[in-house]
Structure formats: structure tokens, C-alpha cells
C-alpha positions in Angstrom: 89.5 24.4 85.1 89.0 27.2 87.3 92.4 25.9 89.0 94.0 26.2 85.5 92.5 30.3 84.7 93.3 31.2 88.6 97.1 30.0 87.5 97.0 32.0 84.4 95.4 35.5 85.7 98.5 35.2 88.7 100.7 34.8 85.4 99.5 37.8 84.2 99.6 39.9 87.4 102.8 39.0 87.9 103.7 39.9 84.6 102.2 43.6 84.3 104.2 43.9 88.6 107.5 42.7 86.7 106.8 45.3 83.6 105.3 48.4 85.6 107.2 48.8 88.8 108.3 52.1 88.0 104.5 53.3 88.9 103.6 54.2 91.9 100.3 52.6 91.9 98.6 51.5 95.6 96.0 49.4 95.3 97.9 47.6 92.3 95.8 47.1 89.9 94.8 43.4 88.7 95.9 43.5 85.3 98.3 46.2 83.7 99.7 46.9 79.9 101.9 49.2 80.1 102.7 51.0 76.5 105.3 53.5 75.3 103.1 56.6 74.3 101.6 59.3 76.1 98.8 61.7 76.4 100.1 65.3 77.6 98.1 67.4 80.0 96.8 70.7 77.8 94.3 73.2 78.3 91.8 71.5 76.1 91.4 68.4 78.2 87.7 67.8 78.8 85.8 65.1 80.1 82.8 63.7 78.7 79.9 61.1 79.9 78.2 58.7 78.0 75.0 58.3 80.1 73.5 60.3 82.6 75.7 62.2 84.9 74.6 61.1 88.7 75.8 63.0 91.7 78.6 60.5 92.6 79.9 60.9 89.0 79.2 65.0 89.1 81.5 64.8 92.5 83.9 62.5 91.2 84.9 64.5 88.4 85.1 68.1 89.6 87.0 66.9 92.0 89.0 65.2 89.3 89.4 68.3 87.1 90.4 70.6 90.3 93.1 68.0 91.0 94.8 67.7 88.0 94.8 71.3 87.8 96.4 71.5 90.9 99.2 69.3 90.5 100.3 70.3 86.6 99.3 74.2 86.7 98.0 73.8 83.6 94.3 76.4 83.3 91.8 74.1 82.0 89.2 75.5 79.7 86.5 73.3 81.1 86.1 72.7 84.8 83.7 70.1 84.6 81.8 67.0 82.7 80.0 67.4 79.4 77.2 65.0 78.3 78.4 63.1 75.6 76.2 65.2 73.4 77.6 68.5 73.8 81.1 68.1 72.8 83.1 66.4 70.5 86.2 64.8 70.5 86.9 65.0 74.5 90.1 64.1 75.9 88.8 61.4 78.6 85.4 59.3 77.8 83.4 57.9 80.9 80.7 54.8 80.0 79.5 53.3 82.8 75.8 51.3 83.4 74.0 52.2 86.7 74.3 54.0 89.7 76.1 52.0 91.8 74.6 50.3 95.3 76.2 50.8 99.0 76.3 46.6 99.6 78.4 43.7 100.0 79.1 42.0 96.4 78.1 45.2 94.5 80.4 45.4 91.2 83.6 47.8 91.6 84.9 46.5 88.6 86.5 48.8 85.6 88.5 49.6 82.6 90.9 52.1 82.0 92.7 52.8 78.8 95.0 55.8 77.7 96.6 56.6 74.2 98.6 59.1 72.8 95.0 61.2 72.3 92.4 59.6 74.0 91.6 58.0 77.7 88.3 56.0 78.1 87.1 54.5 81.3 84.2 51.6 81.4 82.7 49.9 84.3 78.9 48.8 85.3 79.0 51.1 88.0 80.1 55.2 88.8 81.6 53.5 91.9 83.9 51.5 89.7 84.0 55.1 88.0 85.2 56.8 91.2 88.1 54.2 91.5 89.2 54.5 87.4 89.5 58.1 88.2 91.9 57.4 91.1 94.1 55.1 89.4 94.3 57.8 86.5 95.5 60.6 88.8 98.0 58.3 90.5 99.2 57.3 86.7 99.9 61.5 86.2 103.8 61.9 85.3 105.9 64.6 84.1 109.1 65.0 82.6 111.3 68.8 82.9 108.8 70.1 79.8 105.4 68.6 80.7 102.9 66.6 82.7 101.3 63.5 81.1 99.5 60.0 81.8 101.6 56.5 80.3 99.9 54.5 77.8 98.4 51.7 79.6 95.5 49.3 79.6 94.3 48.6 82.9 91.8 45.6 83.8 90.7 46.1 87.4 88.6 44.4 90.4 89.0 44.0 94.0 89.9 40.9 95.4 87.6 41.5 98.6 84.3 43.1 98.5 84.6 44.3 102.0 87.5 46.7 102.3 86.8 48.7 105.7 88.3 51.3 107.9 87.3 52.0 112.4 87.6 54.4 113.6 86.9 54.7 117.6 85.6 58.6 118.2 84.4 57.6 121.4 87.7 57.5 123.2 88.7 60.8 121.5 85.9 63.0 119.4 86.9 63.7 116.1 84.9 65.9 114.5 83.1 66.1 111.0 85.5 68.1 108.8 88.2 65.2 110.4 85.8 61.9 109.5 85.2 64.1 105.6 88.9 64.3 104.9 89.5 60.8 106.0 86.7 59.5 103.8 88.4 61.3 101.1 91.8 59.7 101.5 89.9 56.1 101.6 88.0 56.4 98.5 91.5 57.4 97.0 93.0 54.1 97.8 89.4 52.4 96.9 88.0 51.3 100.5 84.6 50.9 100.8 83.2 50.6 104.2 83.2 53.4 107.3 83.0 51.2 110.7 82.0 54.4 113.0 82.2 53.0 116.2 80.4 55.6 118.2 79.8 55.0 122.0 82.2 53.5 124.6 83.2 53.8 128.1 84.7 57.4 127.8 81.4 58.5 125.9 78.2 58.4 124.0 78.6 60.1 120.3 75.1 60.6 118.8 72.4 62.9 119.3 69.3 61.0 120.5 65.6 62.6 120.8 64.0 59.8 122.2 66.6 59.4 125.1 68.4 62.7 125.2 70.0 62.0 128.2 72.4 59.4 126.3 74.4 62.3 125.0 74.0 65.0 127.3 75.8 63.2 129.8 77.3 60.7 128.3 79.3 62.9 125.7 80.6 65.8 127.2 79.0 68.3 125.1 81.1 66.2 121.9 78.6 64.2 119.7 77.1 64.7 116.4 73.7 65.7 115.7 71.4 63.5 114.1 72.0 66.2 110.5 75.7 65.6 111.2 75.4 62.2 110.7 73.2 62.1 107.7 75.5 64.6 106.1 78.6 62.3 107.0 76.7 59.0 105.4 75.6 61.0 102.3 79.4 62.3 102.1 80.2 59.0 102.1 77.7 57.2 99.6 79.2 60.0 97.3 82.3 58.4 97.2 80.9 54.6 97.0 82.0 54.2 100.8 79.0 52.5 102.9 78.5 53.8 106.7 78.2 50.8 109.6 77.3 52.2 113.1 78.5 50.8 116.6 76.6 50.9 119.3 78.9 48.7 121.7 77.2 46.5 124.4 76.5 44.7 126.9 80.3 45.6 127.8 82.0 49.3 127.1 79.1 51.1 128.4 79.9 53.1 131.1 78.8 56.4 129.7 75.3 55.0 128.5 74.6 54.2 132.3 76.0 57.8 133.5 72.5 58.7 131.2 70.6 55.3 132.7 71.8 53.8 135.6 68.7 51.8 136.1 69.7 49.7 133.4 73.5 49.1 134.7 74.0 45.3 136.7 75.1 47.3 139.5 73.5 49.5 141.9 76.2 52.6 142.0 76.7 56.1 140.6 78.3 56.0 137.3 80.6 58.7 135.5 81.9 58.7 132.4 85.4 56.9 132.2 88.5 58.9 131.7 91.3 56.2 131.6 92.1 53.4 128.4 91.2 49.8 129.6 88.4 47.4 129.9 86.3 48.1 132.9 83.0 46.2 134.9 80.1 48.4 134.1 77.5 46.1 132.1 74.2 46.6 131.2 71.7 44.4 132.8 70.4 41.8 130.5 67.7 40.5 132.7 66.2 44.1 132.7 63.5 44.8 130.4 63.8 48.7 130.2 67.8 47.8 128.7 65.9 46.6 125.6 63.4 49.3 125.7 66.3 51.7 125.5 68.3 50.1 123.5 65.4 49.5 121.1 64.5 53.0 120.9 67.9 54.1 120.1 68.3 51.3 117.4 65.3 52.3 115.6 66.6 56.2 115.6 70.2 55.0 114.6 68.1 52.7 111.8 66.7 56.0 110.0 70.0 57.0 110.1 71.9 54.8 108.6 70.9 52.6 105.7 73.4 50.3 105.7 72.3 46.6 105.8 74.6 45.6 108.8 74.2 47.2 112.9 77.6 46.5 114.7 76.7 45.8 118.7 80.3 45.4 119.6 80.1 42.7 121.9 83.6 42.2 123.0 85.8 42.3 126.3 82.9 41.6 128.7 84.1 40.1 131.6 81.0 39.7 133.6 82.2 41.4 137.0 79.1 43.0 137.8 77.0 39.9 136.7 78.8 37.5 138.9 77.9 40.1 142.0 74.0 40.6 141.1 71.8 38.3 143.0 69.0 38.5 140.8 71.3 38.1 137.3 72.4 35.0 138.9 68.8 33.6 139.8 67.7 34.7 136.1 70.4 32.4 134.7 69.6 29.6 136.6 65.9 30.3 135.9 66.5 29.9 131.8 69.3 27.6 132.2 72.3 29.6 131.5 75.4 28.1 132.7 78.1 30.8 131.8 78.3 34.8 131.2 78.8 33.8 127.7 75.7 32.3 127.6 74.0 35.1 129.6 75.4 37.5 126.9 74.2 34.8 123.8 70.5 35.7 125.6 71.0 39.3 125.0 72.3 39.6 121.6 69.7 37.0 120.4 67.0 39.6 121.7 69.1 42.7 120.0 69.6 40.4 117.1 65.5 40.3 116.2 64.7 43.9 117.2 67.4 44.8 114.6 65.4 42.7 112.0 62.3 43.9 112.8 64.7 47.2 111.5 65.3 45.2 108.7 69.2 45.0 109.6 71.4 42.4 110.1 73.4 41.7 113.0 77.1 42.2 113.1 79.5 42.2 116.1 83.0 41.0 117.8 83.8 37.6 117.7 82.3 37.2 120.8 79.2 36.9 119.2 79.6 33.7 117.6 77.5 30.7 119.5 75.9 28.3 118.0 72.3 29.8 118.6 73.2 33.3 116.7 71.6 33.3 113.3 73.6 32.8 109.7 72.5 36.0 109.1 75.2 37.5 111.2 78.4 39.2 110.3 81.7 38.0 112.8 84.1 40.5 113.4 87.2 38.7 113.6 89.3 40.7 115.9 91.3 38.0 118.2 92.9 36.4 115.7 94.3 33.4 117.7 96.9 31.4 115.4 97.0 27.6 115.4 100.2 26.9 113.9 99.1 28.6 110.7 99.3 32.3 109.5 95.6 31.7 109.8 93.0 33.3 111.9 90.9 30.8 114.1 87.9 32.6 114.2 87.7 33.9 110.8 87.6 30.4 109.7 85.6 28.8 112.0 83.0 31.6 110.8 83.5 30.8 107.5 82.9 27.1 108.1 79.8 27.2 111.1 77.9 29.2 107.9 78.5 33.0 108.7 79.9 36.3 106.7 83.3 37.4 108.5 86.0 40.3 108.0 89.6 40.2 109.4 90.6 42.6 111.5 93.2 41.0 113.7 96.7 42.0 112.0 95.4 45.4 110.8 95.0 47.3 114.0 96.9 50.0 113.2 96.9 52.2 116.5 99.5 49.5 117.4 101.9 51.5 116.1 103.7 48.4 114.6 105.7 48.7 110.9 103.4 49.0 107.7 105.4 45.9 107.0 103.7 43.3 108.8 99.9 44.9 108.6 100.9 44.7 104.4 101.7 40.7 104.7 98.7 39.9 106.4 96.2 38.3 104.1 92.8 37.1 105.3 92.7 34.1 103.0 96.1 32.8 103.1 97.5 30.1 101.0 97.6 27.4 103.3 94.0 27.8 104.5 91.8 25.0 104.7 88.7 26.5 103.6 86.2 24.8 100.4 85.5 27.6 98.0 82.2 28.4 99.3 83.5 29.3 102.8 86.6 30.9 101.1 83.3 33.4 99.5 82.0 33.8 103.0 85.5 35.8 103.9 84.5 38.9 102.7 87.4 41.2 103.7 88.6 43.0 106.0 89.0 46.7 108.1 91.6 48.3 109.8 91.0 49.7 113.4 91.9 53.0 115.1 91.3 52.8 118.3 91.6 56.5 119.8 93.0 56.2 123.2 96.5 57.9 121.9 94.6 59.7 119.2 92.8 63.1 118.9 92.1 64.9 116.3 95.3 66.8 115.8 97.1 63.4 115.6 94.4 61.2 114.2 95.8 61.2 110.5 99.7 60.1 111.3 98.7 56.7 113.3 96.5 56.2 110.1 97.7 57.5 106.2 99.9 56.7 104.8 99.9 52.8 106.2 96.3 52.5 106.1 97.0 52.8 102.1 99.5 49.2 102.5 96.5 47.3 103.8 94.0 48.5 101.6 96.2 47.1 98.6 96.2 43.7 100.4 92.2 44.2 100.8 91.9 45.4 97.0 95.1 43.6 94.3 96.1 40.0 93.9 97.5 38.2 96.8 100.9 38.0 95.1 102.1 41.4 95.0 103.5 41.1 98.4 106.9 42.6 97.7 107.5 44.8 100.8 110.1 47.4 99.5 108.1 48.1 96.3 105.1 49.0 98.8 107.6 51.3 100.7 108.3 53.3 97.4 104.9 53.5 96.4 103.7 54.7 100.0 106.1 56.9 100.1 104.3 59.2 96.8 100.7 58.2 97.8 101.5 59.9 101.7 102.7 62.7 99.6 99.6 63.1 97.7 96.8 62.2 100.2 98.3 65.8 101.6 95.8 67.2 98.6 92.9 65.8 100.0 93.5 67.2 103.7 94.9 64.5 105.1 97.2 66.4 108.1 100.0 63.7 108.8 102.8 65.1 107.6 102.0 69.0 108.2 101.0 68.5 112.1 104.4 66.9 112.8 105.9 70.3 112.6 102.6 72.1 114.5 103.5 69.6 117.7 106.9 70.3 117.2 107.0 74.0 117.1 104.3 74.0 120.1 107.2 71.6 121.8 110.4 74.1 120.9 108.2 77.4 121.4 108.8 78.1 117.9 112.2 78.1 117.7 113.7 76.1 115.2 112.6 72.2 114.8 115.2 71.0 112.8 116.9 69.4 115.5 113.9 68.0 116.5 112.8 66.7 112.8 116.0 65.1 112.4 114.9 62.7 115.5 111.5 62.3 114.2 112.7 60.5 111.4 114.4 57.8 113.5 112.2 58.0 117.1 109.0 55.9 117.0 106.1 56.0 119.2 106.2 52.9 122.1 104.3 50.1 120.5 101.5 47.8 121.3 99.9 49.6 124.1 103.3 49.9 125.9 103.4 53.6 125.9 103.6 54.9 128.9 104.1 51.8 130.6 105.0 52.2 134.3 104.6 55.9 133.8 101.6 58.4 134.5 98.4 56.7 132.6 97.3 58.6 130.0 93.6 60.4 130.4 90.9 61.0 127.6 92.2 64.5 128.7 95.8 64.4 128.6 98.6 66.2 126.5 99.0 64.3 123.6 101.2 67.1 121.9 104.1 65.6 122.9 107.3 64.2 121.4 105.7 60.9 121.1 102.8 62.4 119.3 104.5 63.9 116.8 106.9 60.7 116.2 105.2 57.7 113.7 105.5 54.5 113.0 108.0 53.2 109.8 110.2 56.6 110.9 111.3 57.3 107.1 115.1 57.7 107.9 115.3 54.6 109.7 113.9 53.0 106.7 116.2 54.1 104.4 119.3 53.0 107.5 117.9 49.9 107.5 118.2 49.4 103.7 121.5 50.7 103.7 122.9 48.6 106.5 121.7 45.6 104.6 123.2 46.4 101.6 126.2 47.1 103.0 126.6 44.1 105.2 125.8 42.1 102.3 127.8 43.4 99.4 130.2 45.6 101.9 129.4 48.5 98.9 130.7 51.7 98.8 128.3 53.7 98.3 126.0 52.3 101.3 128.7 52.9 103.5 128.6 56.8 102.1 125.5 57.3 102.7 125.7 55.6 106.4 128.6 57.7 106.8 126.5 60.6 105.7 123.2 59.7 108.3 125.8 59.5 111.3 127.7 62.9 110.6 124.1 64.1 110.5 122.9 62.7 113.9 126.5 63.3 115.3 126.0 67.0 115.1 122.5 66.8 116.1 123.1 67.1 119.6 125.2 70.6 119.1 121.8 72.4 117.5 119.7 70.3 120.1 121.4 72.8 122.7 120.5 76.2 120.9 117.3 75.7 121.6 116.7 73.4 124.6 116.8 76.5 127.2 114.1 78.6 125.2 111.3 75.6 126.3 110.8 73.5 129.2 109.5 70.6 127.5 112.8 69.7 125.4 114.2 69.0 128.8 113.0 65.7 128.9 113.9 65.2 125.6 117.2 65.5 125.5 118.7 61.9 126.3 117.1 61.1 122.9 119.6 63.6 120.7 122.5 63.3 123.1 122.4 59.4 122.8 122.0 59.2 119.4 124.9 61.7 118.8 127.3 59.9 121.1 126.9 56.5 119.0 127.5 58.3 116.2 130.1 59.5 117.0 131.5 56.2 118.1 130.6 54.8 114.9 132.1 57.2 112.9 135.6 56.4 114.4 134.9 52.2 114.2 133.7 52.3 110.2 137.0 54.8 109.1 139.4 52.9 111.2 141.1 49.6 110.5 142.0 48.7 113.7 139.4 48.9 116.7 140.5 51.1 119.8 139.5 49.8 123.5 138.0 52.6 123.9 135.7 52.2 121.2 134.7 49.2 121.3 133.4 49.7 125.5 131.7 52.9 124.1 129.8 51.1 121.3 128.8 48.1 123.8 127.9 51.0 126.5 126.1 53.9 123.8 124.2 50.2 122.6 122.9 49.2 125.9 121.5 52.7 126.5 119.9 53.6 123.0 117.5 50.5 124.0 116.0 51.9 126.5 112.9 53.8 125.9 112.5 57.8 126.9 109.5 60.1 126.6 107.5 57.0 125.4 109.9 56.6 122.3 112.0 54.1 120.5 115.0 54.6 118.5 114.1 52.9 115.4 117.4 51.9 114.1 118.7 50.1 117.4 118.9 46.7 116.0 120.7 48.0 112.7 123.0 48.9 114.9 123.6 46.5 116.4 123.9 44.6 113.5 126.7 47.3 111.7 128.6 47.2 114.8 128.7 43.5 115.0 129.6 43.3 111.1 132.2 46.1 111.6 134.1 44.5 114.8 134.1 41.1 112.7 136.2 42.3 110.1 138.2 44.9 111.7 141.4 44.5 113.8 140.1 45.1 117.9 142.8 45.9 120.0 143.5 43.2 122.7 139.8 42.5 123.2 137.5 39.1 123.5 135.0 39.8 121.0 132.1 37.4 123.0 130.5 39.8 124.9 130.0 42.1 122.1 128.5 38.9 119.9 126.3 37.9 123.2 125.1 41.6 123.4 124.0 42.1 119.9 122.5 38.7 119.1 
């Protein structure tokens, strides 16, 4: 039976995706009716609620109001929500149950109906509240006269309960009014938990009183006070987004031993780390005063935030320092231990009860996971090794020992990898193995943004809009998976996450004007849009290593993943290899007259700043092929010439400069090979071309 209703509720969502694509919806909603009236936007709109108006709701709607005023012009009379029994006939009718509560299985659920007069939202909670309003804004249309929402009727849940987003401020600080706007920009695309992972090698980000030390000289002078933090976990709870802390041990803990060496496994001076990379420095398991610390420091972080679940980290310890330590080796043969692993089981087991004694539950890395940690844990899939499967191995072997797990392997998204394969990730896949109670135990998943290449001026680009593709596969039905769709769609929601602060579009052009001197960055935009950062911790490779202090206002910085001009090439190539249409090949034509040129207003301005020196290659190469390809796709018949060019111009645009990638390198490869094939080459083997560009 329920075999039978999951088969018809995938009917229907695929339905309401077949009927609605026009909308530029993200998450996708569950169920959609889309109708053919409409409610225009007019002074008079007013919102009323039909119970009592809690501070989430108060928020939710202001912020609503101030919005929608912003995008249509239009001067409402009312700026914010009536009781139900002050005004009649309102515009937009809220009924909702109870305040909503910050935990795993809470109900998100809602309903959202507009008319030609009248929109009404229900749901049990004002969380599910906050989320109606969101789909509602991203509904808002306009034609040349006026702004308006569609008819629909909207039936909405979230496939996971547990729809998270890291972000490392350790490696980088990023301060308050940065974590705010990002908060902001999650609740919009409905995610629900913060992971703030706050202390790492390169530093210690909270204010503690009982052991000051931990942050004045394990932070650099950059943490938050203990008031910062309970105004960023209020700010949060506002928006229905739950706050989990990190503290990372035994591993990553350099700068809590530049405040406590006593407590370190080795006997040395210790100073907080200024490179990206796993390092030896370990806390001392064996050591009674680590637990005092660390105890102390959990019970201040356990005031702070009320979330159920403490994240201890847990992961990448290698054991260097351990394996040296005479004394850790005698205490392990003492209690039996026969590995590191088993050394580091011993510690979290005594973290694990002084965190309930806190009345918190565990949660950490996969590391974690031995068979004496309690049910009651949380495994943070993060490894992600596959077995043949599009299946995470320690995700499921949670799921199947007994414990709650989240994905997070496939979603780290300072990888710098498309939005393409993050989107068709999907933490219960089809072909999983899993009974339906350890299918329940899978409670979601988080993106990760780890900060190494990431500060504060750069922060929102390697996350939004992307981050917005994976919360869709965290929130709607596993079958919208239709990967161009989600490229339209993302391409309005980045626009309008601009609103809520979110800086990744504007600080493009700050890096770039601080790169050119502020001269004009046209030449340089025009790159932008087909350069991408190096990818998968490769930047820089072979090069200077990168310090927590470092420029990272370069070229590279101000380049993102899914460059948009090389997603449109790539389309275009494909359509034109496949239908050899006309109008692709226009607008090809059009992209490399464009880039040919590019090169010409690269020169009026390279003089006026040293640091477009070393970008150069990147405009000059891209104009030559160009070039090249301009005379190959209006030709008939292939010159020598030509054809040594394109296999040369090919060769070089591979090759990575300034800690870039040209984007469209294998689309051209492709063209060119589709181009030689059906065009005349004069007195030429074509093999070494095909054996090049396979």
C-alpha cells in the first residue's frame, strides 16, 4: 500500500514539474496546481494572522512586506501584520498552530493558495509559515503594466528533516553581519540547520571566561563574544534555522594548545597554524586536565547553544604525536587499546557522557563510529567511500549499526566543482539497500565551506547561488533532477538572494577594480564569465602555498565555479553539434567575436596595474583561439594553417594560469573536432587532431 501512494504522490510531482516549469521555484515544491488567474500587487495589500502573532512570524512578515515593496515599487498602506480582528477582508491570510521547535522531525509542512483576490497560507507551525512566505515571493511576476502572483495551489514538505549548511570560520573569521546575511539567504531556500564549526588549527573562535586563554591566543584578537553568539543563535531561531557548535578534537587543535600546552601529546611550543592541511598536534587523551578543560568549555558552549546535538569533530587524526609519547603508549597497553582509533574511541566515550550530563547528544565525523559509541550519536558522513553504488558507505552502515547520520560527502562545496554534480547527489538513492526504518535514520544532509580559500570578502561566491541546487535535493522529491531546469531557476534565485545581502555577484567587480586600479573591468568581466577557480584543492598546486594571511583578492578570487558564459557555450555547442542549427552557431559566432577582441581592450589597461601582468596569457589565449575558430566555422575548406593553430591554441588553453581554468576547453575541443569532421582539411591526416581531443 504505501508502495502504491509513494507511486502516486511521484505521479503527481511530476505532473505539477511538467505543468509549472516556467516558475522559477528552488526548493520545488512537492505538489503544485498551477491555475490561470492572478492576484495583482496594489497598495491595499495587507496581511492578516489568525492566531497570535509570535516573533518569528512578526519578523517573517515585515520582512515580507519590505520585500515586495522593494521589488514592485508599489507604496503599501500597511507595513506590517494585522490580527485577524482588526481588519477585514485582507489580501493574504496566515493560520498556522504553534510556535514552531528548533529539532529534528519538527513539522515544516504548509499550504499555500492564491486567487484572483485572496492568498491564504496554513501550516502547524510559523516555521512552515516562514517557508510559505518564501515560496510566495519567489511566485511574484510581472507583465509590462503590473506585478502579480499566479494562481496556484501549493502542498508542501521537505523530504529531509535535516537540511544543513558549515561553515568553517576558524580557517578564515567571518564576522557576524557575514554569518546574519548568510542565515538570511538559507532560510530563503528553506535550510534549517547552522553547523558553526568554530575552532581549528589556524584558531579558537569563542570567547571563554572560564579559560580565557583559549581565545586570546588562540584567535588572534578574531572571535565572538559570548553576546555575539547568543545574538547569532536567536537570529537564527527567528528564521526556524537551529545552531550546532564545533568544537573539533582530539585532532585540529593546534590553537587550543598555543592557550594549553600541558594538555598537547607533545612536549613543544605551539603557535597557531598559518598554512591549509592536516597537521600532528593532538590533545592528550590520557591527561586528566584535557577533560577538565574541555569539560569546562562544553558546559559554557552548553548555555550557549540549545541545540540538542555538540559536534566534536573528530576527523583526520593521524596519531603522530601519540605514536611518539612514551606514556600514551604505556596507557594503551594499560587499558588494552590496540590502535589510535581505539585510543581516540576512549576519549570521545568520556566527551560523549560529560556532554549528557549537558543534556546533549553527541555528534561528530565519521570517525566516530565504533562499535562502543552510543545510539544516541549523530555520524557525520563526510568520506563518502563508494562501493560500486552511487551510495555512501558510511552513511549506510550508520543507518544500519542503529545511529542518526547526514551526508555531507558530494556537497562540499569549497571544492569549487559544477553545481551540477553537488544537485545529483541524493543521500537516499534509488538503489540503496536500506529497510524503511534505517532509510528514517538518514536524516539529511549539509553542505561544507571549508575557509581555507575563503574570507569574508569572498565567502558568499564559493557558496550562493549553488548552495540553493543542493538545498532543493535536501527539501523536493527525488525526481526533479533535471539539471538545466535547476540552471534557469538558479540563475533568478542568485539574482534575488542579492536583496538579502548576499555579496556574490557585487564583490566580483570590488576584486576586480582593486585588480585593474580602477580602470575599466570589462575586459576582465568578460574572462570571469568563462575562467574558473582550480578545483579540488589544486589551486595553487606546485606554486607559493597559500597562508591564513595571504591575498586572496586575486583573479582567482574573483572567478566562480559554473562561470555563466561557459554555461550558456556549452549548451550551445551541444545544440549545435547535434542539430548543426543555425542559430547556435550565431550565437557561438557571437561569444568568439566577443573573446576575439578581448585581448585588444585587455591591453588599454594592462600597463595602468601591475597585477594584470600575470594575467594576461588568460585574454591573449583565449583571443587567439577565437580567432582561429572564427576562420575554421566560416570556411568550407580547412587551411594548414588553421588546423596546426587550433591543435597548438588547444594544447595551451589547458594549461592552468593564475590558479584558473578556462571553462569551455573541452567544448572546444569538441566544436573543433565536429568542425574538422565535416569540413574539407587541406592535405592533412586528421588522427592527431581526433587523438588530441578525445
Amino acid at each position: 500500500m504505501k508502495k502504491i501512494l509513494f507511486f502516486f504522490i511521484l505521479l503527481n510531482v511530476i505532473s505539477s514539474w511538467s505543468q509549472s516549469k516556467e516558475l522559477n521555484l528552488m526548493p520545488w515544491p512537492q505538489e503544485l496546481v498551477l491555475g490561470k488567474s492572478k492576484l495583482e500587487i496594489q497598495p491595499d495589500f495587507t496581511i492578516v494572522v489568525h492566531q497570535k502573532i509570535t516573533k518569528r512570524i512578526e519578523i517573517a512578515t515585515t520582512k515580507f512586506l519590505r520585500r515586495l515593496s522593494g521589488r514592485t515599487g508599489v507604496f503599501f498602506d500597511n507595513g506590517f501584520a494585522f490580527n485577524a480582528n482588526s481588519i477585514q477582508n485582507a489580501t493574504l491570510e496566515i493560520f498556522y498552530k504553534r510556535a514552531g521547535k528548533l529539532e529534528i522531525n519538527e513539522d515544516e509542512s504548509y499550504q499555500l493558495k492564491t486567487s484572483s483576490n485572496k492568498i491564504s497560507i496554513e501550516a502547524t507551525t510559523d516555521i512552515g509559515v516562514i517557508y510559505a512566505l518564501e515560496t510566495l515571493l519567489q511566485l511574484l511576476d510581472n507583465n509590462d503594466t503590473s506585478y502579480y502572483f499566479p494562481e496556484v495551489s501549493i502542498n508542501d514538505f521537505p523530504r529531509f528533516t535535516w537540511r544543513g549548511l558549515m561553515i568553517d570560520v576558524a580557517r578564515h573569521f567571518h564576522p557576524v553581519d557575514v554569518l546574519k546575511r548568510n542565515l538570511d539567504a538559507m532560510a530563503a531556500v528553506k535550510m534549517n540547520v547552522f553547523h558553526w564549526h568554530l575552532t581549528d588549527d589556524q584558531g579558537f573562535r569563542i570567547e571563554s571566561k572560564k579559560h580565557p586563554k583559549l581565545h586570546q591566543l588562540g584567535s588572534d584578537g578574531q572571535y565572538y563574544t559570548q553576546e555575539q553568539i547568543k545574538d547569532v543563535v536567536q537570529y537564527a531561531s527567528d528564521r526556524g534555522i537551529r545552531v550546532v557548535p564545533e568544537i573539533d578534537v582530539p585532532g585540529h587543535a593546534t590553537a587550543i594548545l598555543t592557550a594549553y600546552p600541558e594538555i598537547g601529546s607533545k612536549d613543544t611550543i605551539y603557535s597557531i597554524e598559518r598554512f591549509s592541511g592536516i597537521f600532528d598536534p593532538t590533545l592528550d587523551p590520557t591527561n586528566e586536565k584535557t577533560y577538565e578543560i574541555l569539560g569546562d568549555l562544553f558546559a559554557e558552549m552548553a548555555e550557549l547553544f540549545p541545540d540538542k546535538y555538540f559536534h566534536i569533530g573528530g576527523d583526520e587524526n593521524e596519531g603522530k604525536h601519540w605514536d611518539e609519547n612514551e606514556h600514551i603508549q604505556s596507557f594503551k597497553k594499560k587499558h588494552n587499546l590496540q590502535s589510535n582509533h581505539d585510543l581516540q574511541t576512549f576519549m570521545n566515550i568520556r566527551l560523549e557522557e560529560i556532554l549528557v550530563k549537558l543534556g546533549k547528544s553527541v555528534m561528530g565525523w565519521e570517525e566516530i563510529m565504533t562499535d562502543k559509541m552510543p545510539k544516541s550519536a549523530l555520524i557525520h558522513s563526510w568520506k563518502g567511500k563508494n562501493e560500486g553504488v552511487p551510495q555512501r558507505s558510511s552513511l549506510f552502515l550508520a543507518a544500519k549499526k542503529g545511529y542518526n547520520t547526514i551526508l555531507s560527502n558530494g556537497y562540499y562545496i569549497d571544492l569549487m566543482q559544477p553545481v551540477s554534480e553537488h544537485y545529483l547527489v541524493d543521500p537516499l538513492p534509488k538503489n540503496n539497500n536500506l529497510s524503511a526504518i534505517e532509510k528514517a535514520r538518514v536524516l539529511g544532509g549539509e553542505a561544507t565551506m571549508w575557509s581555507e580559500l575563503a574570507t569574508k570578502l569572498t565567502l558568499d561566491s564559493r557558496l550562493w547561488p549553488r548552495t540553493a541546487a543542493i538545498a532543493e535535493r535536501f527539501w523536493s522529491s527525488e525526481a526533479i533532477v533535471d539539471v538545466s531546469n535547476m540552471y534557469k531557476r538558479l540563475g533568478v534565485i542568485s539574482f534575488r538572494l542579492e536583496e538579502l545581502g548576499i555579496t556574490h555577484i557585487r564583490n566580483r567587480d570590488v576584486i576586480l577594480r582593486n585588480i585593474t586600479n580602477n580602470q575599466n573591468i570589462e575586459a576582465l568581466i568578460t574572462l570571469a564569465k568563462v575562467y574558473e577557480p582550480l578545483k579540488i584543492y589544486s589551486r595553487n598546486a606546485g606554486g607559493t602555498e597559500y597562508k591564513t594571511y595571504s591575498p586572496f583578492t586575486l583573479f582567482a578570487d574573483a572567478c566562480t565555479a559554473d562561470a555563466s558564459d561557459a554555461i550558456i557555450f556549452k549548451e550551445l555547442v551541444h545544440n549545435f553539434i547535434s542539430s548543426k542549427g543555425e542559430n547556435s552557431k550565431a550565437e557561438i559566432v557571437s561569444f568568439f567575436k566577443k573573446w576575439a577582441v578581448n585581448y585588444q581592450q585587455f591591453n588599454q589597461i594592462e600597463k595602468g596595474s601591475p597585477l594584470l601582468k600575470n594575467i594576461a596569457p588568460l585574454s591573449k589565449n583565449l583571443a587567439e583561439i577565437s580567432t582561429t575558430f572564427l576562420q575554421i566555422i566560416n570556411s568550407e575548406t580547412i587551411t594548414k594553417e588553421d588546423y596546426t593553430n587550433c591543435i597548438e591554441q588547444l594544447l595551451q588553453i589547458e594549461k592552468p594560469v593564475e590558479d584558473v581554468e578556462l571553462a569551455i576547453s573541452k567544448d572546444l575541443k569538441k566544436l573543433a573536432a565536429f568542425l574538422i569532421d565535416t569540413k574539407k582539411v587541406s592535405n592533412i591526416s586528421n588522427e592527431y587532431f581526433k587523438k588530441i581531443t578525445n
